[in-house]
DRENLO-854643 format. One record per residue (C-alpha): residue in three letters; x, z, y. Coordinates in nm, 2 decimals, padded with zeros to 4 digits, always signed. Each point is the difference from the previous one (the first is absolute). Layout:
! DRENLO-854643
residuo;c1;c3;c2
ala;X;Z;Y
...
This chain:
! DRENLO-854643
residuo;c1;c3;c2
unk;+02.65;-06.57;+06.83
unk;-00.30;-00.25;-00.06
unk;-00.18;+00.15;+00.31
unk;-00.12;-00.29;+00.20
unk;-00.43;+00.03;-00.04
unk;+00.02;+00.37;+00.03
unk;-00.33;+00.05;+00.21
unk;+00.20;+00.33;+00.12
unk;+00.31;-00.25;+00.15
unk;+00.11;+00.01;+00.31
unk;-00.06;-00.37;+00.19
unk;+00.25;-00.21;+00.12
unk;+00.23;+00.08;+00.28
unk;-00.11;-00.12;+00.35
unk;+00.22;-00.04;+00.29
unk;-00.15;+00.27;+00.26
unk;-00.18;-00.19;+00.26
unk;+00.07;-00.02;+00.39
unk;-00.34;+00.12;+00.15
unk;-00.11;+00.22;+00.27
unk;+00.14;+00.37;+00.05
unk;-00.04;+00.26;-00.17
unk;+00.10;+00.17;-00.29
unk;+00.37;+00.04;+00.01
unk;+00.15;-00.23;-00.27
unk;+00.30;+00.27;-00.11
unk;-00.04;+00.36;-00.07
unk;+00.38;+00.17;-00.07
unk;-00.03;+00.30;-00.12
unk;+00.28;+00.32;+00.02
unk;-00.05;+00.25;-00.25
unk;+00.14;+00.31;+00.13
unk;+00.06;+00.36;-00.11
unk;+00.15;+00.26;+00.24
unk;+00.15;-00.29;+00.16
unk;+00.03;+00.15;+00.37
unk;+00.30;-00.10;+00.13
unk;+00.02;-00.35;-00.11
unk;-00.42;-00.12;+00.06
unk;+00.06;-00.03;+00.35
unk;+00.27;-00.23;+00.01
unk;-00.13;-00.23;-00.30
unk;-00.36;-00.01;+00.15
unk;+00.18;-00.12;+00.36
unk;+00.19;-00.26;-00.13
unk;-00.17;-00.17;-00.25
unk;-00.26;-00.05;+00.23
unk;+00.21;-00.12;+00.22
unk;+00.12;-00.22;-00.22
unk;-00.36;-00.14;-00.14
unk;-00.07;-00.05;+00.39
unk;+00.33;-00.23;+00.06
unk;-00.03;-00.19;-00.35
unk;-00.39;+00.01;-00.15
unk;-00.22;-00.25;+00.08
unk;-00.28;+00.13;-00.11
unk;-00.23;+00.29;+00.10
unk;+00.15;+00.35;-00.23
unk;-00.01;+00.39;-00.06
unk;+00.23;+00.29;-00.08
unk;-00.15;+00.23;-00.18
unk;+00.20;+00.36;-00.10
unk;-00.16;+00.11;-00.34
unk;+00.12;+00.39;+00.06
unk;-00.01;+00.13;-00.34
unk;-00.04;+00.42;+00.00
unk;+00.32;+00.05;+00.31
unk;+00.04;+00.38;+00.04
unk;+00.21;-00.11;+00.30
unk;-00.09;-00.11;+00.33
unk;-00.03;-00.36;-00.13
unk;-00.40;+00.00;+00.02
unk;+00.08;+00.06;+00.37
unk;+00.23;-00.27;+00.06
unk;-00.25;-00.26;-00.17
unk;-00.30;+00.10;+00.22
unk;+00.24;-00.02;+00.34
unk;+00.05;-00.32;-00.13
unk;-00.32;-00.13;-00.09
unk;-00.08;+00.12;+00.37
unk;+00.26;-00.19;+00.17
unk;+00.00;-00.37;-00.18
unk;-00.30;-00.17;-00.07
unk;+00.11;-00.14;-00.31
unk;+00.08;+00.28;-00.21
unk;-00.21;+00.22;-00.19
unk;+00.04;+00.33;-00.20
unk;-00.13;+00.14;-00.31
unk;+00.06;+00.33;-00.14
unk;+00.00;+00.09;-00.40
unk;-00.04;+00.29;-00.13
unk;+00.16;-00.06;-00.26
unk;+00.37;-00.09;-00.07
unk;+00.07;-00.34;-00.13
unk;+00.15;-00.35;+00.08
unk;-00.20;-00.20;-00.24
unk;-00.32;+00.27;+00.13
unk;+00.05;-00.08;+00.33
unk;+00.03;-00.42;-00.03
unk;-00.29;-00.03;-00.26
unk;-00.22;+00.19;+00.26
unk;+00.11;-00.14;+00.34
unk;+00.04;-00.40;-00.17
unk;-00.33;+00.05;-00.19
unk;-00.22;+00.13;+00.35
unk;+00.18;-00.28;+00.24
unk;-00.15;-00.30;+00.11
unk;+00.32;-00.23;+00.06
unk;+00.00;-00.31;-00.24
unk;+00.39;+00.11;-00.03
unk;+00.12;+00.38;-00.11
unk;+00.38;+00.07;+00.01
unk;+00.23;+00.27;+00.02
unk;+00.35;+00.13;+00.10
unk;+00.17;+00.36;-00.06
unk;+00.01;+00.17;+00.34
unk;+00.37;-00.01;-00.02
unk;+00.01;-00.38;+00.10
unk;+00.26;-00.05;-00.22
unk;-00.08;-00.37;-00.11
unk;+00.07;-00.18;+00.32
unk;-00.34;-00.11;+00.18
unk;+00.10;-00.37;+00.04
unk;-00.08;-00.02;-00.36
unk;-00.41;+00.13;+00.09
unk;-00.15;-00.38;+00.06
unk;+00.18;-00.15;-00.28
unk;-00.15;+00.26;-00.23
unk;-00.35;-00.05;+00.14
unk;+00.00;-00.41;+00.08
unk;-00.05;-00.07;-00.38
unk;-00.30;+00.21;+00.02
unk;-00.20;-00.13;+00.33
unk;+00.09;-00.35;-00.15
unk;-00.17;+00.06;-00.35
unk;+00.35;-00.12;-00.17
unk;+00.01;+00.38;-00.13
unk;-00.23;+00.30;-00.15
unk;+00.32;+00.26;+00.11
unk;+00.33;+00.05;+00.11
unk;+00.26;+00.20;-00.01
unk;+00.38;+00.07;+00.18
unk;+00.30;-00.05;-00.27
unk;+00.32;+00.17;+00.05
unk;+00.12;-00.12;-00.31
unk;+00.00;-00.41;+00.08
unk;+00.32;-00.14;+00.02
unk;-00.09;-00.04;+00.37
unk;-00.05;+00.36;+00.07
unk;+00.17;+00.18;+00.20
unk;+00.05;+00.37;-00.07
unk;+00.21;+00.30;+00.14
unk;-00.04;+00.29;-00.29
unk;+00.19;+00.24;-00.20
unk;+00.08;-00.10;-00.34
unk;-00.26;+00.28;-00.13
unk;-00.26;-00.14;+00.10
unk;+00.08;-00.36;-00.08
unk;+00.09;+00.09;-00.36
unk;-00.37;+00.20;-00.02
unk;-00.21;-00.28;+00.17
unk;+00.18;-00.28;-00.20
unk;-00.05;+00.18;-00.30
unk;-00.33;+00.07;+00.03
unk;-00.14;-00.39;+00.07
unk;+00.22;-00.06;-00.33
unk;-00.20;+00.23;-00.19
unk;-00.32;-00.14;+00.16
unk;+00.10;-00.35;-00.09
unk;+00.08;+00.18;-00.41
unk;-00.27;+00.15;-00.02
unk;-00.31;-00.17;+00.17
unk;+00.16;-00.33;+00.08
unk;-00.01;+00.04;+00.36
unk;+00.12;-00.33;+00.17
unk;+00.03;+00.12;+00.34
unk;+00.33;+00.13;+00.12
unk;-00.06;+00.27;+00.21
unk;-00.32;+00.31;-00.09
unk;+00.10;+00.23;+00.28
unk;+00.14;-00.17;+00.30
unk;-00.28;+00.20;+00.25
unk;-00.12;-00.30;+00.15
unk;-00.25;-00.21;-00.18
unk;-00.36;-00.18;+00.13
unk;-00.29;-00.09;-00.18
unk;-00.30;-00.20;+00.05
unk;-00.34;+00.21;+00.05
unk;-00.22;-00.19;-00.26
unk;+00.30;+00.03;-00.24
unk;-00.03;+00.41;+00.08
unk;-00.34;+00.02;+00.01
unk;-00.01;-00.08;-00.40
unk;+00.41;+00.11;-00.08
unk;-00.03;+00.31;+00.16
unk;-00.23;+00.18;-00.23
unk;+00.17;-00.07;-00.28
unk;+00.33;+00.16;+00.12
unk;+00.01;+00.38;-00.12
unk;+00.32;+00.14;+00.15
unk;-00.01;+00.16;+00.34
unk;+00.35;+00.07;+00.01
unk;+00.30;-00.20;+00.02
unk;-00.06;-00.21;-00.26
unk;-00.26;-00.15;+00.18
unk;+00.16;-00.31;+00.10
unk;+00.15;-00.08;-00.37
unk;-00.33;+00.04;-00.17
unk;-00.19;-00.22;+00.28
unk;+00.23;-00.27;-00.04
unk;+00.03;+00.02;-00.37
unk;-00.36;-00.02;-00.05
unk;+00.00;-00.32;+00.29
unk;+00.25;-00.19;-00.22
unk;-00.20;+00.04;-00.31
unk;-00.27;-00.11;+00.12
unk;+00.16;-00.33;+00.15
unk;-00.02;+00.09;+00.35
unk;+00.29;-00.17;+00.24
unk;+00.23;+00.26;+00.10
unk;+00.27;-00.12;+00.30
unk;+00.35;+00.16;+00.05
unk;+00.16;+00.04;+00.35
unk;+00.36;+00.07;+00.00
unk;+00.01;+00.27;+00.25
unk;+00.30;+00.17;+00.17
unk;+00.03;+00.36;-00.06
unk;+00.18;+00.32;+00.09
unk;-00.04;+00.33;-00.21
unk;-00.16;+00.26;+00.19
unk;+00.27;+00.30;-00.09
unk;-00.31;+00.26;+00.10
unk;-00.23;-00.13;-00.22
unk;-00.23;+00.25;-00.15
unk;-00.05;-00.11;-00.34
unk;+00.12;+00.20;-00.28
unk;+00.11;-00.25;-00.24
unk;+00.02;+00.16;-00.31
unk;-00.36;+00.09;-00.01
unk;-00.12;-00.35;+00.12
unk;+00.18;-00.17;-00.27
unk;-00.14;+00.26;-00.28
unk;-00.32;-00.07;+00.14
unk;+00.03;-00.41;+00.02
unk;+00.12;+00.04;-00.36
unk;-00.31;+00.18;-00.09
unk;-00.19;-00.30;+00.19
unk;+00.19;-00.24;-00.21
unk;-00.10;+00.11;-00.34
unk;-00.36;+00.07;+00.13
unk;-00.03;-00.39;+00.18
unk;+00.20;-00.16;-00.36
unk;-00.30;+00.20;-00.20
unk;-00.30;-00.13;+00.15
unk;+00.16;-00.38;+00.05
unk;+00.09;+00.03;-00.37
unk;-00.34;+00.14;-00.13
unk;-00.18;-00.26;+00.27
unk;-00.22;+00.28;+00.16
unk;+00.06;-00.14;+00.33
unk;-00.26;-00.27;+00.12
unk;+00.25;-00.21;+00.15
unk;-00.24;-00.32;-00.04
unk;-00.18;+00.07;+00.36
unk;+00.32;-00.04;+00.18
unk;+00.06;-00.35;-00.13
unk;+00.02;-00.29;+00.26
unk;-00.11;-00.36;-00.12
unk;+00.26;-00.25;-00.12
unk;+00.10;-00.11;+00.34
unk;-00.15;+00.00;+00.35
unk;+00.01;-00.34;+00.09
unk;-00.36;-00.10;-00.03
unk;+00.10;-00.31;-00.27
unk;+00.13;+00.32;-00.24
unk;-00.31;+00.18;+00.06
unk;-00.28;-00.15;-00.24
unk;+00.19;-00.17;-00.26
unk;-00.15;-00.11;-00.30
unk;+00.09;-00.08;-00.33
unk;+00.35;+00.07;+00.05
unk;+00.15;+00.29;-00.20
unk;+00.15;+00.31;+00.14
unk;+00.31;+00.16;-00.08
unk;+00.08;-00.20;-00.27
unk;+00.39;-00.03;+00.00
unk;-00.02;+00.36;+00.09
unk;-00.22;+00.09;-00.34
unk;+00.19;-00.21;-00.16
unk;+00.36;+00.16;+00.03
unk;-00.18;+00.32;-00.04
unk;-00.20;-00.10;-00.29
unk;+00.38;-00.14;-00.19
unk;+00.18;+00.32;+00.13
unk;-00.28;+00.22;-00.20
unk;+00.02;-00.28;-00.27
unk;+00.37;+00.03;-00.07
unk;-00.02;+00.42;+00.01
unk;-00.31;-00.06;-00.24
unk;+00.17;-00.23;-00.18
unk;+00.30;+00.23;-00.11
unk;-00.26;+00.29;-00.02
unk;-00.15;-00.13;-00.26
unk;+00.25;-00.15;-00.22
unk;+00.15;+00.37;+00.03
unk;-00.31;+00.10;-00.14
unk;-00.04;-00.26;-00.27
unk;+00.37;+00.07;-00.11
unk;-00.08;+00.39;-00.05
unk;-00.36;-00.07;-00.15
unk;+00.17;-00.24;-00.25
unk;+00.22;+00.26;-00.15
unk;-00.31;+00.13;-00.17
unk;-00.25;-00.25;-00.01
unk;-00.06;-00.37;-00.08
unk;+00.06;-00.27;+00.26
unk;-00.37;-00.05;+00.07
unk;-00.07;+00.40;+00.02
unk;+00.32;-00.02;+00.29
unk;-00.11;-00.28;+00.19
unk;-00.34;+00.08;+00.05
unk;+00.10;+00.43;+00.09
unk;+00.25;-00.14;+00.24
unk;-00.17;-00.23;+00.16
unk;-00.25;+00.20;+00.00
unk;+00.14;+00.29;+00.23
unk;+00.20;-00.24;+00.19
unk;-00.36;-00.16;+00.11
unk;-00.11;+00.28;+00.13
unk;+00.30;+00.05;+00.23
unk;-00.02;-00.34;+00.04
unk;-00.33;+00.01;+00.15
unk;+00.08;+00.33;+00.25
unk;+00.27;-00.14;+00.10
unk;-00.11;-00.33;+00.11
unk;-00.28;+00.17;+00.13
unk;+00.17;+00.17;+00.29
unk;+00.33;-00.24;+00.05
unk;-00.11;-00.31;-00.04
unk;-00.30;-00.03;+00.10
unk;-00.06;+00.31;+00.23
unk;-00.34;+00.17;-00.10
unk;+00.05;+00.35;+00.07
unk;-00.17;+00.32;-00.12
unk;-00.22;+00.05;-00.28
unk;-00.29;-00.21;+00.06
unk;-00.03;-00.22;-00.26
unk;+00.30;+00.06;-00.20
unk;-00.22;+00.05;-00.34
unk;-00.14;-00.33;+00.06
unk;+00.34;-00.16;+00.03
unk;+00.14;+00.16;-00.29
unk;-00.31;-00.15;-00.22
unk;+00.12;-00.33;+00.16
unk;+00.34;+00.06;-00.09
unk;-00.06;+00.06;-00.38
unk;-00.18;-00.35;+00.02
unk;+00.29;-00.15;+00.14
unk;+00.18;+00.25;-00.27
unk;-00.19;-00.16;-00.31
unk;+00.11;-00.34;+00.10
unk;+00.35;+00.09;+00.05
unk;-00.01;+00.15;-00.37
unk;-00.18;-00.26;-00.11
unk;+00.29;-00.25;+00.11
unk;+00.28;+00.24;-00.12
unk;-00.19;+00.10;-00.33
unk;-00.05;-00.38;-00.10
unk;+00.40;-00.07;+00.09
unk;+00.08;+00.29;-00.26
unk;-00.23;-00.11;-00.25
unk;+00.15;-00.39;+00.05
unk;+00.34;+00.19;+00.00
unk;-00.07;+00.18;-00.32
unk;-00.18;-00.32;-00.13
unk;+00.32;-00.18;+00.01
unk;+00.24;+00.25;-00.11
unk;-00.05;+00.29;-00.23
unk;+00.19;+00.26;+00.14
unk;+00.13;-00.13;+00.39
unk;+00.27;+00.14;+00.11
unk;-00.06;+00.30;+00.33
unk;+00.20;-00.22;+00.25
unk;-00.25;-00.30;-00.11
unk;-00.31;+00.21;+00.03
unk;+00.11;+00.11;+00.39
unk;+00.07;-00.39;+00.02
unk;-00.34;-00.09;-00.07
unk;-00.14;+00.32;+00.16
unk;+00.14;-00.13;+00.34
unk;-00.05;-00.32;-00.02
unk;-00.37;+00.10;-00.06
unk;-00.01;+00.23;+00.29
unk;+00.10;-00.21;+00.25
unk;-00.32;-00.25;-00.09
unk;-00.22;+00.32;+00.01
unk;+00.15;+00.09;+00.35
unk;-00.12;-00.31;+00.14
unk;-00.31;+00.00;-00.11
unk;-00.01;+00.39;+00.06
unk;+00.10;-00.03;+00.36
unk;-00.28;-00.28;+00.04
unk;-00.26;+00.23;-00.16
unk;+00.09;+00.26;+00.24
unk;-00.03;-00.19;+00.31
unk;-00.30;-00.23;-00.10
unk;-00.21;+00.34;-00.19
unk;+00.16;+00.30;-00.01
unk;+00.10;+00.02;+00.41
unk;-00.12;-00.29;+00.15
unk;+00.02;-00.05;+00.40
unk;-00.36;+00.07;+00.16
unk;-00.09;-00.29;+00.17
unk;-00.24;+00.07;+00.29
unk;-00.04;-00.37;+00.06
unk;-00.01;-00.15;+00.35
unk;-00.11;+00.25;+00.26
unk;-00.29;-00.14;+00.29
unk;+00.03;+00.16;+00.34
unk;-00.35;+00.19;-00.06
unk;+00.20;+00.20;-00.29
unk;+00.34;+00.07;+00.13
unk;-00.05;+00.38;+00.13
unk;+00.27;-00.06;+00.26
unk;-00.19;-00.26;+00.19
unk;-00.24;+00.12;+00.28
unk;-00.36;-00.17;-00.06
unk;-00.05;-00.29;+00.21
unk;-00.16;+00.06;+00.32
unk;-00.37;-00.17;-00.02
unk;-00.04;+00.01;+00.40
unk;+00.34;-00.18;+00.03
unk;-00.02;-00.35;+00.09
unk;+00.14;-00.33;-00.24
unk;+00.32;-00.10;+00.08
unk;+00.01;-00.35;+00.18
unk;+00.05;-00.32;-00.15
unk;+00.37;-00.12;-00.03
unk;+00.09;-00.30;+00.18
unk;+00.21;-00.27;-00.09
unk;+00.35;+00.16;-00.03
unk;-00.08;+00.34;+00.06
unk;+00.09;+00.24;-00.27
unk;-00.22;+00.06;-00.28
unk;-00.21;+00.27;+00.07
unk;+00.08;+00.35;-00.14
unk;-00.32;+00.11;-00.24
unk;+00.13;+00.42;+00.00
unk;+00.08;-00.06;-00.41
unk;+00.35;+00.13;-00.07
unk;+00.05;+00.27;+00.37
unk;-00.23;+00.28;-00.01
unk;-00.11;-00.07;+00.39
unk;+00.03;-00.19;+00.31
unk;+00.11;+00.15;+00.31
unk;-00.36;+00.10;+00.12
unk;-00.06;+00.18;-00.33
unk;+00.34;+00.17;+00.04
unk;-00.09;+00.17;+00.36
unk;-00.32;+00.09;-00.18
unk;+00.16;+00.18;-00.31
unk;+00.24;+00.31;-00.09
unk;+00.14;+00.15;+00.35
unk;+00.28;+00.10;-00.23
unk;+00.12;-00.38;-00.02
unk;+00.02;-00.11;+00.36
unk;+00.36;-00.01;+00.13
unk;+00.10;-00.15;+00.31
unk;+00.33;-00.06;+00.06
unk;+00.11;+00.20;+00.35
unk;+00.32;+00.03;+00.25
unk;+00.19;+00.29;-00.08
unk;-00.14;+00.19;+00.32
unk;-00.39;-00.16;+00.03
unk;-00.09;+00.35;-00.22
unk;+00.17;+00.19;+00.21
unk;-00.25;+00.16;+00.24
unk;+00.25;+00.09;+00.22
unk;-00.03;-00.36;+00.11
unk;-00.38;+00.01;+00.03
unk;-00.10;-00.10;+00.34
């Protein structure tokens, strides 16, 4: 997907910086419903856990989602008790509900979240998030289907949750191994714009998230986690599956009619600051190019079906230019969306004019081999004619492939871009002073083009950004003096 000068996109990843304290850098969330004998014990040790192995400040928030139980109860005792967890009660019942609303109000530059059965073994919680605080990733998610997994389940469910990820990967070419391992993390700028976008507030939450994420380009990261079956889980499976099928079809529909706008997730090329602003270098091009020859061949064969039935009743000419015709068109649509990745309708009558251009010149080349054809012999043989024919086609590809990338879809090139117009650079400060001279052997000075800030600016920007990497007990205020 040709999304790279998308004024919606997302810019490139940034490793979190180390600053002063204050907003904690990880928010885990535990969705729970009527969950009152097992909050407790989850809440108590995973915070134990984050205070023995986190380096950074963090939260535990329980996302209570409509408990009839005593479970409402359990979260506020706890909230009272540690100062690092926090509760929020839902009316309304919901998994997906309850992490759109909690990720979507936190301030944490990292969101994640576990099942409040701890079944996916906690050692596995800063290898999920590292990617994130680094920049290397936009989300990650626990796999208990890697070949370094390790699992303890009944054979039920291992049939159901292998079978579903194969129907994912069937049916919307999902790449990622594992949809509902319940323990996944995300990035909060990546939310901010995936979220809304995600419909289900059910257990299809997590597949249609990371469906959507992978689309879009976004770097997903897999953690083999280790992972024991909780033999009390609550879930009834039947009716989550019938409902993640429904989510399925409903997710394939909209990627295939491109109503989604998936362009304002896109990252640029690279986030090395050499990848950043180049110019005059094409994008994409061995990737448009394999899809451009896999919609050629189908095409291809398409239309020679077509000319073989139109020829049963018309003359050679009549055939060739009905076929090709019709195949255009498909042609066109199909190129449109595969190969070079422009979604929805906007535009699509323009591009179909452009297409019958690119159409004329392809009859043009295949009319005037005919006619030579026909010149030659008086009545060619149907085997010769479908010689010629392809032997035509594949000179109208190449120019027809070069007419599509040059005219009909070109790459928008937003040429060079100057600090003053790159929206995710702060303005310079006019009341900060010149840098000093560099001496003889000193580093050249750094003139703030490529990072969005220097240090000062970054104390002076989004609280939600300023990490500072802690002992496990300094947030502890049971060690306050």
């Amino acid at each position: 997907m040709r999304t790279d000068s998308s004024p919606g996109a997302l810019p490139a990843r940034e490793h979190l910086p180390a600053g002063s304290a204050g907003t904690p850098v990880l928010d885990v969330v535990i969705p729970v419903h009527n969950e009152e004998k097992d909050l407790q014990r989850c809440v108590v040790r995973l915070h134990e856990h984050l205070r023995r192995t986190f380096p950074y400040a963090f939260r535990i928030t329980v996302a209570d989602n409509a408990s009839t139980d005593s479970t409402p109860r359990v979260a506020a005792r706890l909230e009272s008790r540690i100062p690092e967890v926090r509760s929020r009660r839902l009316e309304q019942k919901g998994r997906g509900r309850a992490l759109r609303t909690v990720w979507s109000a936190s301030d944490a530059p990292v969101l994640a979240y576990m099942d409040v059965d701890l079944s996916t073994d906690l050692n596995a919680l800063l290898p999920l998030v590292a990617p994130l605080i680094s920049g290397h990733s936009d989300l990650a998610i626990g796999s208990r289907l890697t070949r370094s997994s390790r699992v303890v389940r009944g054979a039920r469910r291992e049939f159901i949750s292998r079978g579903y990820n194969l129907i994912l990967r069937g049916s919307l070419q999902a790449r990622f191994s594992d949809a509902q391992c319940g323990f996944k993390a995300i990035r909060r700028d990546v939310a901010q714009v995936l979220l809304p976008l995600v419909e289900d507030t059910g257990w299809f939450f997590d597949t249609e998230m990371l469906v959507l994420a992978e689309r879009a380009g976004l770097r997903i990261h897999e953690v083999p986690v280790d992972w024991v079956d909780d033999p009390d889980s609550s879930v009834h499976i039947v009716r989550t599956a019938t409902d993640d099928l429904k989510g399925v079809w409903r997710v394939g529909r909209a990627l295939g009619t491109g109503s989604l706008p998936l362009d304002r997730l896109a990252r640029p090329f690279g986030d090395d600051p050499r990848d950043r602003d180049l110019t005059g270098v094409p994008k994409g091009l061995a990737r448009q190019l394999v899809g451009f020859c896999a919609v050629g061949a189908l095409s291809t064969l398409f239309y020679l079906l077509l000319y073989s039935g139109f020829r049963s009743f018309s003359g050679s000419q009549a055939a060739n230019a009905l076929a090709l015709l019709v195949s255009a068109v498909g042609n066109t649509a199909a190129n449109r969306r595969l190969t070079f990745g422009v979604r929805g309708r906007g535009g699509a009558v323009r591009h179909q004019a452009q297409g019958l251009v690119v159409f004329g010149i392809g009859l043009a080349l295949t009319s005037g081999s005919l006619a030579a054809l026909n010149a030659a012999t008086s009545s060619p043989a149907h085997s010769t004619e479908l010689a010629v024919l392809i032997a035509a086609n594949l000179a109208a590809t190449v120019l027809r492939f070069l007419l599509f990338r040059a005219w009909v879809f070109p790459d928008r090139q937003d040429g060079p871009r100057s600090p003053a117009a790159d929206p995710h650079r702060p303005a310079a400060d006019p009341h900060r002073p010149a840098a000093p001279a560099a001496r003889d052997g000193d580093p050249a000075p750094y003139d703030g083009a490529w990072f969005p800030a220097d240090a000062a600016d970054r104390d002076q920007g989004d609280p939600t950004t300023r990490t500072q990497p802690v002992r496990p007990h300094d947030h502890d205020p049971r060690n306050a003096r």
